[in-house]
C-alpha positions as a Markdown table, in Angstrom:
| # | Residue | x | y | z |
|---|---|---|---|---|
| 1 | Unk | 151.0 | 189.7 | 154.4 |
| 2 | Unk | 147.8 | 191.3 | 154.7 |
| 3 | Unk | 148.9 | 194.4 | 153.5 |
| 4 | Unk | 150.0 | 192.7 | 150.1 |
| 5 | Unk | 147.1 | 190.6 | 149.5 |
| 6 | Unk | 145.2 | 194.1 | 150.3 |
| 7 | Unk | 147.4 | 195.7 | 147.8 |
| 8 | Unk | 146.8 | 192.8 | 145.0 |
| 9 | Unk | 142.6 | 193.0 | 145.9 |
| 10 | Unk | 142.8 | 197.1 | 145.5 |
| 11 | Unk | 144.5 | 197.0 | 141.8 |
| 12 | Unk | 143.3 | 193.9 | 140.4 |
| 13 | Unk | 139.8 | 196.1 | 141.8 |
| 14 | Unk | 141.1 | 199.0 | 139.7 |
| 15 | Unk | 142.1 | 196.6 | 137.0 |
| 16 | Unk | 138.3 | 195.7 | 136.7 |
| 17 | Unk | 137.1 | 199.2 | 137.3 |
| 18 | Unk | 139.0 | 200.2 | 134.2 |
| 19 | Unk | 138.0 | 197.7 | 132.1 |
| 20 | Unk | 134.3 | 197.9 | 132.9 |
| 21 | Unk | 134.7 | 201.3 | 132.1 |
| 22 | Unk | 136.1 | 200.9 | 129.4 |
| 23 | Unk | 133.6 | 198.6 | 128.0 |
| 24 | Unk | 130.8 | 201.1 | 129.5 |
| 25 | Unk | 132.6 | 203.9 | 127.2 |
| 26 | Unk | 132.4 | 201.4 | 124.1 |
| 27 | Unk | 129.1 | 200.7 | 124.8 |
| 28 | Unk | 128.0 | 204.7 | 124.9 |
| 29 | Unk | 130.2 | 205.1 | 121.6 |
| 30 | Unk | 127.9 | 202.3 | 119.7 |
| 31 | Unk | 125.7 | 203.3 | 117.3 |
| 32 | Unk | 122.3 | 202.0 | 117.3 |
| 33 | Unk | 121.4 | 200.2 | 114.0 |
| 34 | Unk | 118.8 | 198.0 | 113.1 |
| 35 | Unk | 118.9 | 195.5 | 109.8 |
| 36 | Unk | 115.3 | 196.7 | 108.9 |
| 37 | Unk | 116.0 | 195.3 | 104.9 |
| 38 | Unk | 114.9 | 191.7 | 107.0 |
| 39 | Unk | 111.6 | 190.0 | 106.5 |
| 40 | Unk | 111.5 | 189.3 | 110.6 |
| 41 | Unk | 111.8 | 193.5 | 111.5 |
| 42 | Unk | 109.3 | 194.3 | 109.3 |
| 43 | Unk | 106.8 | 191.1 | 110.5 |
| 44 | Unk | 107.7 | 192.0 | 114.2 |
| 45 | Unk | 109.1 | 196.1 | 114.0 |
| 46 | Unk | 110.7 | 196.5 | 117.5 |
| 47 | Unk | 108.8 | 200.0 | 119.3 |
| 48 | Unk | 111.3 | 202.1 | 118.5 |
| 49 | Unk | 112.4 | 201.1 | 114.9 |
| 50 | Unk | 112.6 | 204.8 | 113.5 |
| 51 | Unk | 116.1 | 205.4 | 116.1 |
| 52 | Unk | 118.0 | 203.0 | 114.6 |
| 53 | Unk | 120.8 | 203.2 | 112.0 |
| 54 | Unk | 122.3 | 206.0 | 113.6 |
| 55 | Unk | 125.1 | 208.3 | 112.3 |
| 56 | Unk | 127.9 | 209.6 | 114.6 |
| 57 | Unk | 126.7 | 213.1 | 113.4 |
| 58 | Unk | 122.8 | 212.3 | 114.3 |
| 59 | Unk | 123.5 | 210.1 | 117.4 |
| 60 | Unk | 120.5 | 210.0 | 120.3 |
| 61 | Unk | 117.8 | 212.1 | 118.4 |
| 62 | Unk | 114.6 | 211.0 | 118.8 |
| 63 | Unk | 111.1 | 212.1 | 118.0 |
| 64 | Unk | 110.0 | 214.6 | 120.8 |
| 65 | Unk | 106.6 | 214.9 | 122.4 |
| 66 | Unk | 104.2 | 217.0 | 122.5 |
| 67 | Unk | 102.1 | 218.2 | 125.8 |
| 68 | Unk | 99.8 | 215.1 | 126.1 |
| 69 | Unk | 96.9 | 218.2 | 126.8 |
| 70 | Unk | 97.9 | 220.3 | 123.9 |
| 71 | Unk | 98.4 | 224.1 | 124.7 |
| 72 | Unk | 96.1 | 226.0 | 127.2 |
| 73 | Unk | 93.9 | 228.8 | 125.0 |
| 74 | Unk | 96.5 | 231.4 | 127.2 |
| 75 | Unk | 99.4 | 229.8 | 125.5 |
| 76 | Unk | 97.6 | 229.7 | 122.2 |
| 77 | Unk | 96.5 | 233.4 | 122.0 |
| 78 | Unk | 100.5 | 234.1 | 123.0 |
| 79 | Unk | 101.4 | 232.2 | 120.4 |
| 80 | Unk | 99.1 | 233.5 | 117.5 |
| 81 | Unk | 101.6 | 237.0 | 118.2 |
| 82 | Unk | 104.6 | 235.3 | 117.1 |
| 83 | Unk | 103.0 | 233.7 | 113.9 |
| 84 | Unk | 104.8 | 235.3 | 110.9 |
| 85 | Unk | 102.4 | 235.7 | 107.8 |
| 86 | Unk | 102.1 | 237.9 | 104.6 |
| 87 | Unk | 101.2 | 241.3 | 104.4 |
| 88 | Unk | 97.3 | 241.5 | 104.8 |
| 89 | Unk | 97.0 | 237.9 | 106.4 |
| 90 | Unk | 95.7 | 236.9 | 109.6 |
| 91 | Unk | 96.0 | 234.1 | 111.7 |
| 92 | Unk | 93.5 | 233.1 | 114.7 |
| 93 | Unk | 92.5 | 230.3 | 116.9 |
| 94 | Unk | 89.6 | 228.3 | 115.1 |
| 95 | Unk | 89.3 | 226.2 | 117.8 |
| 96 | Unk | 91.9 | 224.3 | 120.7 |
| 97 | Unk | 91.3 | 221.3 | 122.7 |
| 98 | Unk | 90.9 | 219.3 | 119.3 |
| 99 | Unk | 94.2 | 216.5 | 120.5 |
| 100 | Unk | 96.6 | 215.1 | 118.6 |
| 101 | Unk | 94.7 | 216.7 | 115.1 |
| 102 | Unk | 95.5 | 215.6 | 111.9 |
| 103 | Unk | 93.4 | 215.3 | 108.8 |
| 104 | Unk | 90.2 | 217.5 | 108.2 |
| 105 | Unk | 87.2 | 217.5 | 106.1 |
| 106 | Unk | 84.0 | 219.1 | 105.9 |
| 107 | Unk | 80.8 | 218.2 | 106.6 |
| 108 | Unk | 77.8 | 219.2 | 104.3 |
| 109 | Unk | 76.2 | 220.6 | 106.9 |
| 110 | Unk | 79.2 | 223.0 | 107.8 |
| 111 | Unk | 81.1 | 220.3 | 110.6 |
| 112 | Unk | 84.6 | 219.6 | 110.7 |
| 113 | Unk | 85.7 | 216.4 | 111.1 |
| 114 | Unk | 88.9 | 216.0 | 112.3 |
| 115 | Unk | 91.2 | 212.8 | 112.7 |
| 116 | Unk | 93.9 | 212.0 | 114.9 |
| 117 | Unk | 97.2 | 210.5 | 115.8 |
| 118 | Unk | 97.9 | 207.9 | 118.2 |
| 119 | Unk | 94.9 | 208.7 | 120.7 |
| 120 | Unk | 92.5 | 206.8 | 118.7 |
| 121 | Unk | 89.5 | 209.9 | 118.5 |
| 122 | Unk | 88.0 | 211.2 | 115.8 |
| 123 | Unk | 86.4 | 214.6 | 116.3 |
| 124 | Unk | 83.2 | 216.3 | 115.4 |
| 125 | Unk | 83.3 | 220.7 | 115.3 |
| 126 | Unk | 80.4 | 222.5 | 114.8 |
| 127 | Unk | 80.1 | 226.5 | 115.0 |
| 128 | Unk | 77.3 | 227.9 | 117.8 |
| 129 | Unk | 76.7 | 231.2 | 117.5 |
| 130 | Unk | 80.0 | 231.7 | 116.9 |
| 131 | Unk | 81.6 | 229.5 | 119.5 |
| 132 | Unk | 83.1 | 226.0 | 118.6 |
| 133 | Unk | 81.8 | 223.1 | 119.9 |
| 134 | Unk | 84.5 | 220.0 | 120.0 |
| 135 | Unk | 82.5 | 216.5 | 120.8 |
| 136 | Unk | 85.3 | 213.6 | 120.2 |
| 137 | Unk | 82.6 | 210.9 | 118.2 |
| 138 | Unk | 84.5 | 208.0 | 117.8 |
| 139 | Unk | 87.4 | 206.5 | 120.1 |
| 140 | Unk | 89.5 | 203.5 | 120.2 |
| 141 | Unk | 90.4 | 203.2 | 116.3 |
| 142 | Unk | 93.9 | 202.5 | 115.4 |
| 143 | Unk | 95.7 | 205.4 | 114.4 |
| 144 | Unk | 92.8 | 207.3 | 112.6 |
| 145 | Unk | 94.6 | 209.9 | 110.8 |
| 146 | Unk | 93.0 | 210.2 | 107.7 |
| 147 | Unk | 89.6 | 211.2 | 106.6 |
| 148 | Unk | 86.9 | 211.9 | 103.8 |
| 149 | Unk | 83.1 | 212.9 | 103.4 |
| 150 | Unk | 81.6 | 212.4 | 100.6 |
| 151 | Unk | 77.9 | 211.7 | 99.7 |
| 152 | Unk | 76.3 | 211.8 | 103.2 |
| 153 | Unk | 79.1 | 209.9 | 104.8 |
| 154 | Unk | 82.1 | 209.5 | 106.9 |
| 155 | Unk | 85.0 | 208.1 | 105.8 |
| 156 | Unk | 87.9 | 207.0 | 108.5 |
| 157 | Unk | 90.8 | 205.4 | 107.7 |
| 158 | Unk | 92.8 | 203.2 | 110.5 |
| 159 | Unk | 95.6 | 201.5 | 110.1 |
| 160 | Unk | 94.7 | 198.6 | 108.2 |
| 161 | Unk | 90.6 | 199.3 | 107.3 |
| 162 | Unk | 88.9 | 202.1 | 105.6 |
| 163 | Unk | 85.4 | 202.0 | 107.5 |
| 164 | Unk | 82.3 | 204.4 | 106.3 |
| 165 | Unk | 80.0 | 205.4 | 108.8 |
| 166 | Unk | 76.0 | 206.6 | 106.7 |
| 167 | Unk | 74.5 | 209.7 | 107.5 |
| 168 | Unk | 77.1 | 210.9 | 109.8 |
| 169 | Unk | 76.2 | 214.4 | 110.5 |
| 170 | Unk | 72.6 | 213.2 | 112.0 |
| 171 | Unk | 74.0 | 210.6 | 113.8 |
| 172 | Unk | 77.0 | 211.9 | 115.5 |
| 173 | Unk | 76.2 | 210.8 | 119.0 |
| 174 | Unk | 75.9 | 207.7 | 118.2 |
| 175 | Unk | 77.4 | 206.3 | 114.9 |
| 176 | Unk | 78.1 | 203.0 | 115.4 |
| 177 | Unk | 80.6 | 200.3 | 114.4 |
| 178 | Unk | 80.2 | 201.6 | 111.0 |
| 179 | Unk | 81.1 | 199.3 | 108.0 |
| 180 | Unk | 84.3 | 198.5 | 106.3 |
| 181 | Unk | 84.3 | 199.3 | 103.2 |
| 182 | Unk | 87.9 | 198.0 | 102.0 |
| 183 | Unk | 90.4 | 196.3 | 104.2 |
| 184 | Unk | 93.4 | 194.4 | 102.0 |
| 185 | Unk | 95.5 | 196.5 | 104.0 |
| 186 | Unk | 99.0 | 195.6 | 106.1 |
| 187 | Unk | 98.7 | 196.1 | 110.0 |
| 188 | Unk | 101.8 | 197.6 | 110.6 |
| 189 | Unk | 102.1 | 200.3 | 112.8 |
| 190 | Unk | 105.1 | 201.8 | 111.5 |
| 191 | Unk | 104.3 | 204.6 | 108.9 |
| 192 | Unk | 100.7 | 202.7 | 108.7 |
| 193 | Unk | 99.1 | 206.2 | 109.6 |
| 194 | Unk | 97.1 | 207.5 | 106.4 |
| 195 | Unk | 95.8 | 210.3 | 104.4 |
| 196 | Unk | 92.7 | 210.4 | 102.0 |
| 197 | Unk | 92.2 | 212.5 | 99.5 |
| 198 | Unk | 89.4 | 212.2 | 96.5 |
| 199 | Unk | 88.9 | 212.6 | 93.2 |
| 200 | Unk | 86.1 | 213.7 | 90.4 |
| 201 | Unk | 84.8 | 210.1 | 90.6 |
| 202 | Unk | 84.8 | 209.8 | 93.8 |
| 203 | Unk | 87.5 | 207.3 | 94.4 |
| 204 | Unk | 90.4 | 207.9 | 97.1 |
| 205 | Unk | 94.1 | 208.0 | 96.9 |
| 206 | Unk | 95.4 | 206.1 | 100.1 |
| 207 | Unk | 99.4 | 206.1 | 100.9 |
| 208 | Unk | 101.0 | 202.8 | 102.3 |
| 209 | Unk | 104.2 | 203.6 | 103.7 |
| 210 | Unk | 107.2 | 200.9 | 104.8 |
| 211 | Unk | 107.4 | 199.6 | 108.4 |
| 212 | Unk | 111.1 | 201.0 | 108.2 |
| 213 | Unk | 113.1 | 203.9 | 107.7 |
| 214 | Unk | 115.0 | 202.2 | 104.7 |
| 215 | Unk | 114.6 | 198.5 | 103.1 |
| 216 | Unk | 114.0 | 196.5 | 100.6 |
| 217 | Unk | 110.0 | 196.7 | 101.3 |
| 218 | Unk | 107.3 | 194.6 | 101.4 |
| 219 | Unk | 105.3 | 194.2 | 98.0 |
| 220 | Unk | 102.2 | 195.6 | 99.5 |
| 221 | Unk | 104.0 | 199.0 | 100.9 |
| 222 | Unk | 105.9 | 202.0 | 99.4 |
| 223 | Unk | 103.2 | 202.7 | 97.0 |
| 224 | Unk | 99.9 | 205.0 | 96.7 |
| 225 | Unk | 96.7 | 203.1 | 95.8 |
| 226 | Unk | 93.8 | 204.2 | 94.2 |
| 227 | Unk | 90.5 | 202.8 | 95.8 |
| 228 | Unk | 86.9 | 202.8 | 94.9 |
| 229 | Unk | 84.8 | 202.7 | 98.5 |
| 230 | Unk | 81.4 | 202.0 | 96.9 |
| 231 | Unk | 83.3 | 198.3 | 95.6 |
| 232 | Unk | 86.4 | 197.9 | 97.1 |
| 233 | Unk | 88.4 | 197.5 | 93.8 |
| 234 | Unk | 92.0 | 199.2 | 94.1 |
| 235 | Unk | 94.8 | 199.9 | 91.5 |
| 236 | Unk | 98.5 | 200.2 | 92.6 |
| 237 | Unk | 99.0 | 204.0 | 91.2 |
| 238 | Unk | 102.3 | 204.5 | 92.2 |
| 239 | Unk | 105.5 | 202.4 | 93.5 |
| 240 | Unk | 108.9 | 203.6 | 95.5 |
| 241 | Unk | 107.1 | 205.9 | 98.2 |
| 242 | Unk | 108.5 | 206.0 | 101.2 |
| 243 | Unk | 105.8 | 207.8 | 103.5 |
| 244 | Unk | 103.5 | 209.8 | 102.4 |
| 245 | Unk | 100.9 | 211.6 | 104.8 |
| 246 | Unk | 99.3 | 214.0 | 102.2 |
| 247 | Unk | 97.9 | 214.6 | 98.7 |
| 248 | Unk | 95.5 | 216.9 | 96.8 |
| 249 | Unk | 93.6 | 216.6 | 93.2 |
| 250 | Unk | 95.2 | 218.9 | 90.9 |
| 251 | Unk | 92.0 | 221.1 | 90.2 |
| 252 | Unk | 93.0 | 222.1 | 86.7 |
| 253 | Unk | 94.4 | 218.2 | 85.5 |
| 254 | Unk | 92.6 | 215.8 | 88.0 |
| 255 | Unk | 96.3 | 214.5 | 88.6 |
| 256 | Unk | 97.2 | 213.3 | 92.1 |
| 257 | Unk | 100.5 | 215.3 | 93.7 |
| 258 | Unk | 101.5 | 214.4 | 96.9 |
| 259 | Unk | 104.1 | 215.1 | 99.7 |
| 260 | Unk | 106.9 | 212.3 | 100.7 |
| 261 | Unk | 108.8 | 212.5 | 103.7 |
| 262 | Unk | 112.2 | 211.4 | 103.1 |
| 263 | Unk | 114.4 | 208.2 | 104.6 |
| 264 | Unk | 116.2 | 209.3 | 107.8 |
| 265 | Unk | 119.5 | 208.7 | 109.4 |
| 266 | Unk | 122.1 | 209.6 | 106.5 |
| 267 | Unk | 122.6 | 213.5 | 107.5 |
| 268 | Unk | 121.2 | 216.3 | 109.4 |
| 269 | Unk | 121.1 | 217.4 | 105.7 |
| 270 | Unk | 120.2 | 214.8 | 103.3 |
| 271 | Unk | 118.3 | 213.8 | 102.1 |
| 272 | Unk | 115.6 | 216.2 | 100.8 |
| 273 | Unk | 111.8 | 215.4 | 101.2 |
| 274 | Unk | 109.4 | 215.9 | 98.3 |
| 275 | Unk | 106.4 | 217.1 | 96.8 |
| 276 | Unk | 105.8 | 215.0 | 93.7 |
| 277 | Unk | 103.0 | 214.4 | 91.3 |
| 278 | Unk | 101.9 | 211.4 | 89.4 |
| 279 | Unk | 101.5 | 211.7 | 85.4 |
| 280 | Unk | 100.9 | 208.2 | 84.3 |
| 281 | Unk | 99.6 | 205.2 | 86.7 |
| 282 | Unk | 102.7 | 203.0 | 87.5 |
| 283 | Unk | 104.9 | 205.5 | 88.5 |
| 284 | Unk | 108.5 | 204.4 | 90.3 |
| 285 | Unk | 109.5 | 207.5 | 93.0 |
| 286 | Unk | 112.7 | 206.2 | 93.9 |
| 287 | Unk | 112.2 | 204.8 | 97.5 |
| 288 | Unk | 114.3 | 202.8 | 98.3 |
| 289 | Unk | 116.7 | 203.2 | 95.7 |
| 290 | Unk | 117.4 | 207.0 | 95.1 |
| 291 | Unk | 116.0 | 209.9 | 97.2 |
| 292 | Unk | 115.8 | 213.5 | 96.4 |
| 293 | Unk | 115.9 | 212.9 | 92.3 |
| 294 | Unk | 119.2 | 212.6 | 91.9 |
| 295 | Unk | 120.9 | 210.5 | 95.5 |
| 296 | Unk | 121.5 | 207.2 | 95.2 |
| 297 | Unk | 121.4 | 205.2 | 98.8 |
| 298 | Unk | 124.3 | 204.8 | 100.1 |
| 299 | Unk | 123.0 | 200.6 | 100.6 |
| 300 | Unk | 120.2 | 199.9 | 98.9 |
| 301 | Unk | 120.8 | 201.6 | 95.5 |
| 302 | Unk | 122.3 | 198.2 | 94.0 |
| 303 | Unk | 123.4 | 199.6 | 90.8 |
| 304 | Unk | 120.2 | 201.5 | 90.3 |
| 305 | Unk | 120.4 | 205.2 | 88.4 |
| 306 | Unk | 118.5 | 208.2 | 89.6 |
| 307 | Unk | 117.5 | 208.6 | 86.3 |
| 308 | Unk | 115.7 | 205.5 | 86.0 |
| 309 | Unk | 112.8 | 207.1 | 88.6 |
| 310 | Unk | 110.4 | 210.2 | 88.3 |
| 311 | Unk | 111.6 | 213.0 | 89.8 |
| 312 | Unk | 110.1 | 215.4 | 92.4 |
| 313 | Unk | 108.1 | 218.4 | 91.3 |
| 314 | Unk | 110.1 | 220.0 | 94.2 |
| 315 | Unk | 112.7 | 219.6 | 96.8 |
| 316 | Unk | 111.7 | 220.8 | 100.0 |
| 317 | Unk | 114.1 | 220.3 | 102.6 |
| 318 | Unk | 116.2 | 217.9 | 104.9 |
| 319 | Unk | 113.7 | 216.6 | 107.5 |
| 320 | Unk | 110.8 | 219.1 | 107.2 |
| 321 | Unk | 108.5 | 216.6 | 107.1 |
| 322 | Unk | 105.9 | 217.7 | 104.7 |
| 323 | Unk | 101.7 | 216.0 | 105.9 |
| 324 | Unk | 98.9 | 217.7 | 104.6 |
| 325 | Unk | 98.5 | 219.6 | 101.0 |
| 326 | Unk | 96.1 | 221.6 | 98.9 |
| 327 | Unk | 95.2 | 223.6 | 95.7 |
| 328 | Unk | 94.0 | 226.8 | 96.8 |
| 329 | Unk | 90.7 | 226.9 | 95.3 |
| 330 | Unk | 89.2 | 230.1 | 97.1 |
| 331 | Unk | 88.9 | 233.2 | 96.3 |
| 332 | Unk | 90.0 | 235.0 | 99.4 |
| 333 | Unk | 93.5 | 235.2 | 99.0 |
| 334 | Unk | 95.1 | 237.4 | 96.5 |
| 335 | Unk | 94.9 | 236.4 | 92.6 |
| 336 | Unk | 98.3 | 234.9 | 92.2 |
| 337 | Unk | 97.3 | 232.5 | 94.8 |
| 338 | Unk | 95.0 | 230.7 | 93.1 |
| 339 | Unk | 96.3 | 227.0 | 92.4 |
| 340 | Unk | 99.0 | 227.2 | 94.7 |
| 341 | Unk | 99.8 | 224.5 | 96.8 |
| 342 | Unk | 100.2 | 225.2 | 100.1 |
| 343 | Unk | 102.0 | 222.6 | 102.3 |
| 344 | Unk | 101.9 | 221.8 | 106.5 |
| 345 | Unk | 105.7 | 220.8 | 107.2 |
| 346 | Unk | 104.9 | 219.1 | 110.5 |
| 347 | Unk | 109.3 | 219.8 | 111.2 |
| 348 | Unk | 112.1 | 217.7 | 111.8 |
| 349 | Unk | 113.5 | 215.3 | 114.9 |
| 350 | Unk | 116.2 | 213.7 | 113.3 |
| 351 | Unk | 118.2 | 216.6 | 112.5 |
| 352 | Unk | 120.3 | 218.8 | 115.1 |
| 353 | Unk | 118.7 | 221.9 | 114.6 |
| 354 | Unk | 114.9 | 221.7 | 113.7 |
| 355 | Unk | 113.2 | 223.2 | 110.4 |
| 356 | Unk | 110.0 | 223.1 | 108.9 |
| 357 | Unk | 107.2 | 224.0 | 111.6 |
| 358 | Unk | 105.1 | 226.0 | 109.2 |
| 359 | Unk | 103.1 | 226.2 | 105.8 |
| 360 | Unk | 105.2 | 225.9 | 102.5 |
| 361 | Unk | 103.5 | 227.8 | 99.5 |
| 362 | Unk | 104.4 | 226.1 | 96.4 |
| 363 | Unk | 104.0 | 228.3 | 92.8 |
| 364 | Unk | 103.9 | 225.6 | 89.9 |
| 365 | Unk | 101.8 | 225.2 | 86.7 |
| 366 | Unk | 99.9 | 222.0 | 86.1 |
| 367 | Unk | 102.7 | 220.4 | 84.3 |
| 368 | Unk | 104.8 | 220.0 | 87.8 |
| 369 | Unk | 107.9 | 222.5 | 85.6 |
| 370 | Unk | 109.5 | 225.1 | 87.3 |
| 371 | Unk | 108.0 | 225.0 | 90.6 |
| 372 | Unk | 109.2 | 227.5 | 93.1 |
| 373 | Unk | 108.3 | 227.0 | 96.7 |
| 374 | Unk | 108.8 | 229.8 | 99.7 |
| 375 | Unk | 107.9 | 230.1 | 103.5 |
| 376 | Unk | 104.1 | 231.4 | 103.8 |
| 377 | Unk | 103.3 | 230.9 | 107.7 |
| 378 | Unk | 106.1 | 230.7 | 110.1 |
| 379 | Unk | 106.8 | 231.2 | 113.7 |
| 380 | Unk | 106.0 | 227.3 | 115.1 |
| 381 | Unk | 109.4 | 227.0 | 116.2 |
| 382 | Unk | 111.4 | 229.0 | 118.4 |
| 383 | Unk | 114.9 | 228.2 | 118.7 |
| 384 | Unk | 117.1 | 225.2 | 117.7 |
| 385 | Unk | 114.7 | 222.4 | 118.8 |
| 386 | Unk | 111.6 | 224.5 | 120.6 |
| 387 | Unk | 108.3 | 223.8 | 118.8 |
| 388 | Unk | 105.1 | 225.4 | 119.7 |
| 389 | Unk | 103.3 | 223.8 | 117.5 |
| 390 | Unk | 103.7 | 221.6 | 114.6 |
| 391 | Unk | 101.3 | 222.0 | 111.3 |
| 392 | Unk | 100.0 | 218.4 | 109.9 |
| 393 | Unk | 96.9 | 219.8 | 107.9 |
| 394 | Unk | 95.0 | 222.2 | 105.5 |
| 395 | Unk | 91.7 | 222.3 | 104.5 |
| 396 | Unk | 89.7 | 225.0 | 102.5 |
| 397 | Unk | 87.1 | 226.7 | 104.1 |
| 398 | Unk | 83.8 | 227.9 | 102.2 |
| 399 | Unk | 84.5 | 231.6 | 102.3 |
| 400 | Unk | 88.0 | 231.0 | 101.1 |
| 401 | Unk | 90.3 | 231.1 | 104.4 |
| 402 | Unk | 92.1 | 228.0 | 105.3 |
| 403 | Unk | 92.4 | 226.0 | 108.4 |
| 404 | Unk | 95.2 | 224.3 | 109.8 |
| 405 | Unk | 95.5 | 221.3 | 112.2 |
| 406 | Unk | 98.2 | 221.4 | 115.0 |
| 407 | Unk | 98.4 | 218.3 | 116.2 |
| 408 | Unk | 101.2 | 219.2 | 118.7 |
| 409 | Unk | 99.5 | 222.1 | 120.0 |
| 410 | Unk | 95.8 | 220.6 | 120.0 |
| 411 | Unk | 94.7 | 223.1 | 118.2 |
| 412 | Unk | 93.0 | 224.3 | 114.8 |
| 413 | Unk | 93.8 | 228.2 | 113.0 |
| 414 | Unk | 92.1 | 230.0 | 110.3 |
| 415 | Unk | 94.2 | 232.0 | 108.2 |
| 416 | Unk | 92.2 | 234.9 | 106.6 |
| 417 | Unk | 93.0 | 237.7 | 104.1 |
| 418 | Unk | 92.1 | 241.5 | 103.6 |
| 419 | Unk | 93.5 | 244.1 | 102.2 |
């Protein structure tokens, strides 16, 4: 008798076993997915609202981290070797230890400030004899990414304030609370991370980007503002941008071009991201109807047309992420550089095999027709998903090089030329 209950207790056991296991293989199968088109995700985003909506193709990527101490100057002078530039280009170490970098701007005194992502710090360089000195002068401010000097003073921008700190380069060991300057900004984390770039009169273009991957968005989001600091008045430039962590000032227009990163979680190779430029205030780029130009969304098109939206200037890519842009205004570099735009694609996580890691150069005339873009700096990625470093800015230096932040790799390069 014992035997047989022993026998029943063993396979209804087994029974069990199977069907937990079962349901344990189900639950591994599931896709993650989030409805992010709801007013409650974007009031309350969960932390990890960029890995939902998963495709069977794209299942378990993730955004991968860089070494929380950047790269040791050993590692960087190894990796300025396998940097792959033009003939008559060079590429060295401006200066490292400089975490998380993202947006630069000079100083009129010949500092470069230098914002950051997620740690908070906003950085201070200044050239000794030669050797850079790297003082962190501001800590603790949300997601400081973007930056501006103009007129004496610092501009940072956080997530949800612009704040202007006077007289910044003679006060840099102490500059204070600082004052905000314009503030009817969202406090969403999610793509809340911004770029500033200015114009002749002085007043900045900011991006605000949707707390989502794709949704119907927010009426204060998925747009590019145009914001005087000296009065806080703003205009809404441009509508249907999805995130947007770069722009430049067409030199020869005064027209404001900028790079979008595109909506993930459709394909390792769709859809494209962007470099687009606005011709007339009230501009609709598509987002979160129709990517690329021509794409409807496979949800959230609802009986929109491509055709009703302004097209890129370019297409640059599944998932290279394009950040940081500018004209090149020097006259270092060869002749038919001049007016190029030269792009930091900061490189790809959702997407099997990684691309981007490097510096697009972009040939177009000022009316945004024609444009043809090719590979100018390359070598930040080694492998299918290896980076050593990821490119998130460029600024023009005086004598006409360019430097590039690195925010994976800590680090800033200057990229000469001779013949």
């Amino acid at each position: 008798m014992k035997s047989a209950i022993h026998g029943c207790v063993l396979a209804l056991a087994a029974t069990i076993a199977v069907a937990m296991s079962g349901q344990a293989v189900a639950q591994q199968k599931a896709l993650k997915k989030y409805e992010s088109g709801t007013k409650e995700f974007w009031t309350n985003p969960p932390p990890d609202w960029f890995l939902g909506d998963e495709t069977e193709g794209q299942k378990g990527q993730a955004p991968p981290s860089g070494p929380p101490t950047g790269a040791s100057d050993a590692e960087l002078a190894a990796m300025m070797k396998k940097i792959k530039l033009p003939p008559g280009f060079k590429i060295e170490v401006y200066a490292s230890n400089v975490l998380a970098a993202r947006q630069m701007a000079w100083g009129d005194k010949g500092t470069l400030f230098v914002g950051s992502f997620g740690l908070g710090n906003v950085y201070a360089i200044k050239d000794n004899g030669g050797k850079k000195e790297v003082k962190t002068i501001l800590k603790g401010l949300n997601m400081p990414t973007g930056l501006a000097f103009l007129d004496g003073s610092l501009y940072v921008i956080a997530t949800d304030k612009l704040i202007k700190y006077e007289n910044a380069e003679a006060n840099m060991d102490n500059l204070g609370a600082g004052k905000v300057v314009y503030d009817d900004m969202p406090s969403y984390a999610a793509h809340g991370w911004k770029y500033i770039a200015v114009d002749k009169d002085g007043w900045f273009y900011l991006p605000f980007g949707p707390p989502f991957n794709i949704g119907i968005p927010p009426t204060s989001v998925s747009q590019i503002r145009r914001v005087d600091p000296k009065t806080g008045n703003a205009e809404i430039w441009a509508l249907g941008v999805r995130n947007s962590v770069g722009g430049d000032v067409d030199p020869r227009t005064g027209k404001y071009w900028f790079t979008e990163n595109a909506r993930d979680w459709i394909s390792n190779d769709k859809p494209s991201d962007k470099l687009n430029m606005i011709n007339k205030i009230g501009e609709h780029f598509g987002y979160p109807y129709c990517h690329e130009g021509t794409m409807p969304d496979p949800k959230f098109a609802m009986g929109h047309k491509c055709e009703e939206f302004s097209p890129p200037v370019v297409n640059l890519g599944a998932h290279v992420a394009p950040l940081g842009m500018k004209f090149y205004t020097g006259s270092m570099f060869p002749a038919e550089y001049k007016n190029n735009i030269l792009i930091a694609e900061h490189g790809s996580w959702n997407r099997a095999q990684y691309q981007g890691a490097r510096i697009k150069r972009v040939i177009v005339g000022p009316d945004g027709k024609n444009a043809k873009s090719e590979i100018f700096a390359s070598g930040w990625l080694e492998g299918a998903t290896g980076y050593l470093g990821r490119p998130a800015d460029i600024v023009l230096a005086k004598d006409g090089s360019i430097l590039v932040a690195d925010d994976w790799a800590g680090a800033i390069y200057r990229i000469s030329y001779s013949k």
